[in-house]
N, C-alpha and C positions, 0 to 999 in steps of 0.2 A: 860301796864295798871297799875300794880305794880308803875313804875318808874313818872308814872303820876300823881298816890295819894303822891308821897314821894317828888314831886316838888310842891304838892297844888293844882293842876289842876284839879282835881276832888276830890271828899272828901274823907278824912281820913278814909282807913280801919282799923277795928278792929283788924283782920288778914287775912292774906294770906297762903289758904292751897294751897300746894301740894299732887297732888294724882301717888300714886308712884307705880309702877307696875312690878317695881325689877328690869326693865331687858331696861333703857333707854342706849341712848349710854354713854361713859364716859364725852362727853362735856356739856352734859346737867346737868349732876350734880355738876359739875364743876361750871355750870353756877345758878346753884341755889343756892352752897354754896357765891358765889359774890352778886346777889341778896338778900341773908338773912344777910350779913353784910349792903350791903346798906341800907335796909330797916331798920335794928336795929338803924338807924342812924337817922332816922325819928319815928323811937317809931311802927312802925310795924311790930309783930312778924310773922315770916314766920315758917309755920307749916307742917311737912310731914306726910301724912295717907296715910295709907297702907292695903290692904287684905290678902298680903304676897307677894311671887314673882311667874311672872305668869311662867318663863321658868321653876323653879325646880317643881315647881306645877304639870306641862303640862305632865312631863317627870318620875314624881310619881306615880308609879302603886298602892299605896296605899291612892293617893288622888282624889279625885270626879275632873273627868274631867270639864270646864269650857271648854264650845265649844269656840274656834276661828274662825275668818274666811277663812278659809283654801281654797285653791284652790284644788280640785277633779277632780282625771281622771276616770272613770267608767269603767267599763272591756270592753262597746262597743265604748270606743273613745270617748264619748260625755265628756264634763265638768260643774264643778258646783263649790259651791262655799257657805262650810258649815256654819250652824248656827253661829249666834256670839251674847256668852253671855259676851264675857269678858269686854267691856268697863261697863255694869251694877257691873261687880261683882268687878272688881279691882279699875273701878274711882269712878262711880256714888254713891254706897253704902257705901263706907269709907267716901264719904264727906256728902253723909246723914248723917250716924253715928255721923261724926265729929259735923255737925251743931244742932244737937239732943244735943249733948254735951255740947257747948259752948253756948248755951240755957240755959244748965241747966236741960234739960229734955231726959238724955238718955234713950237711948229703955228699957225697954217698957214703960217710963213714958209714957204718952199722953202729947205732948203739948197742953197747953190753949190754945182756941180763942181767938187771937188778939193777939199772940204771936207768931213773927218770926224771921228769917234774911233776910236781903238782902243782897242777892248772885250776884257779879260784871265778868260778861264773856267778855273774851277778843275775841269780833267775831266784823269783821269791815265790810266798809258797803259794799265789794266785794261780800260776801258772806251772804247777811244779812239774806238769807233763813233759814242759820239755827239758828237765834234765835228762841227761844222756849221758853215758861212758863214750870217750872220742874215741874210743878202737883202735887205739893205740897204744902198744906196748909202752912207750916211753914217755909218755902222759897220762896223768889221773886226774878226772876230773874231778873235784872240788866245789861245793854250794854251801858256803854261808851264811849267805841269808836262810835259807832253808833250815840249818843247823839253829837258829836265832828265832827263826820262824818271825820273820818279818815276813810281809806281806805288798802290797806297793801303798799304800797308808804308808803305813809304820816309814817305809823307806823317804816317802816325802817328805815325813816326820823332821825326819834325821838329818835331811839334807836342808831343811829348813831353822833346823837348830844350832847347824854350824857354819851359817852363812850361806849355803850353796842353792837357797830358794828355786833361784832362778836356771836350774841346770834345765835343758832342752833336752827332746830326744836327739837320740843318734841314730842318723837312714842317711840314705844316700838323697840326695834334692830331687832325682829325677827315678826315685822308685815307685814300681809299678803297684806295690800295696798300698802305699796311704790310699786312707781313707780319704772322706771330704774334708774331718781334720785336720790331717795333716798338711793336705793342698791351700789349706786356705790357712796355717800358720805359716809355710812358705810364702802365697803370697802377699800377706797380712806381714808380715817381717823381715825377710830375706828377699828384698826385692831384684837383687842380680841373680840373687837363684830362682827366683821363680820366670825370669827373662831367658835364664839358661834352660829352663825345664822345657817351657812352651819351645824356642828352637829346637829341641832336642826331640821333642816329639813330633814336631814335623818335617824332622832330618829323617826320623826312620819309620814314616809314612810304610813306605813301600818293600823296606825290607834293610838289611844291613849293605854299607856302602861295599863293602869289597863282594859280598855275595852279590850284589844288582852288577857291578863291572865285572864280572865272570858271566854274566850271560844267566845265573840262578834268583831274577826277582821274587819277589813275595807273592805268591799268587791271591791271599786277601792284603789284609791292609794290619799294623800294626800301631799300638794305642798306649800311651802312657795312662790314661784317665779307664777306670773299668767299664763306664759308660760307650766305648768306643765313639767318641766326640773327640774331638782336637778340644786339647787342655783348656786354653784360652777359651771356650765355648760349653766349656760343662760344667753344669751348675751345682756348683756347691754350697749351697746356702742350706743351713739346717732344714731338718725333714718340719713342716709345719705339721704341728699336732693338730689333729682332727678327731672327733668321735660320732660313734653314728652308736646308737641306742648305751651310751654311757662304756663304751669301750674304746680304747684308745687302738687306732687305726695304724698309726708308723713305729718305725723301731728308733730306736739311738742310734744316733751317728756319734758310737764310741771310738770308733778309729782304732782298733785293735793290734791291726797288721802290722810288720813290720820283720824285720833279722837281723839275727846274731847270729856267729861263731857257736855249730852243733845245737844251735837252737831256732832253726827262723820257724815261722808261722806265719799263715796268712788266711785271710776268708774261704777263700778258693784255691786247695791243696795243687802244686806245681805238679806238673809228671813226676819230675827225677829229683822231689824234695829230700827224698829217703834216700839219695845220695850222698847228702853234704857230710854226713860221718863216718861215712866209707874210709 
């Protein structure tokens, strides 16, 4: 979408934030420091905002936990799959902040009536479910692709034809949705993040560090991998196709999951998802 305002094809942003959440893989920043000379090259600047970083945060017994969506074994077998604030508290709220700002009206001003942005989401028309109004007066959301009617084809397309082949997803290294996918381009290419992810899931085994020193442990167990396995032990290797009377037995391992800013999705709906655009 970026690369689309900087050929003309849709109108000139003012800018381009980044909502950064500390803990992406290393190609993805890579690929935004490429992106923010491009873009400087058309007159848009590319902006990073931040809430902090969500792994050293997580792993802070002296910082307010920020639930994730964790996968839960309960002491009788059964599984779940905890709260999640973090896409509000590490995307959605830095880029409020931000857009309050570059307003002119940060918090606690009140922005005036009939004073806003328009905010440009990059959701195509595969998934056009989750576009969304942010519910907020002084942002309108915006979808181009949609308007273009690009699709995630088409978008590859594009990104392919102006050099950008190689652009990566963006998630967090130690999110609870990748698929088997995702886990295994982490460890297949990011190999300090996928080092980071395995510690990280057997840091908060048993619950969050400041809730276990207040005497509140996790009465099951909590799991980066959906399989409730410790990362480093669950198997992701493609589903092997099998047929028993000429039908095919497994599904895709399309790896689907994933979030944005007013848009995340996952296989298995969080409790308080229908939050984040509060």
């Amino acid at each position: 979408m970026l690369l689309l305002a900087c050929e003309g094809e849709i109108p000139r942003f003012d800018y381009a934030l980044f909502a950064d959440t500390g803990w992406e893989p290393r190609a993805v920043y890579a690929h935004l420091e490429r992106l923010r000379a491009h873009a400087a090259k058309a007159g848009i600047p590319v902006r990073r905002v931040t809430a902090g970083d969500i792994r050293a945060d997580a792993l802070n017994p002296k910082h307010r936990f920020v639930s994730m969506p964790l996968h839960t074994l309960n002491p009788d077998g059964s599984r779940g799959l905890a709260r999640r604030q973090c896409t509000s508290e590490y995307k959605i709220n830095p880029l409020k902040k931000a857009a309050r700002e570059l307003l002119g009206y940060p918090h606690p001003r009140p922005v005036p009536k009939g004073v806003y942005a328009e905010q440009a989401i990059g959701i195509s028309t595969d998934e056009i479910g989750r576009a969304k109004d942010s519910g907020l007066r002084f942002l309108r959301n915006v979808f181009p692709l949609l308007d273009l009617g690009f699709d995630r084809t088409a978008c590859v397309d594009y990104l392919t034809e102006h050099g950008f082949a190689a652009t990566v997803k963006s998630a967090c290294v130690g999110c609870p949705f990748h698929g088997n996918t995702g886990w295994r381009w982490i460890r297949d290419h990011d190999p300090d993040g996928w080092a980071e992810a395995v510690a990280f899931d057997h840091a908060i085994r048993n619950g969050h560090p400041r809730a276990t020193t207040h005497g509140q442990p996790l009465r099951g167990q909590y799991y980066l991998h959906r399989s409730c396995v410790p990362l480093d032990q669950a198997d992701l290797d493609p589903p092997t196709r099998q047929r028993h009377l000429n039908l095919a037995t497994t599904h895709e391992d399309d790896d689907t999951d994933g979030c944005s800013p007013w848009s995340c999705r996952s296989g298995t709906p969080a409790p308080d998802t229908e939050e984040r655009a509060a």
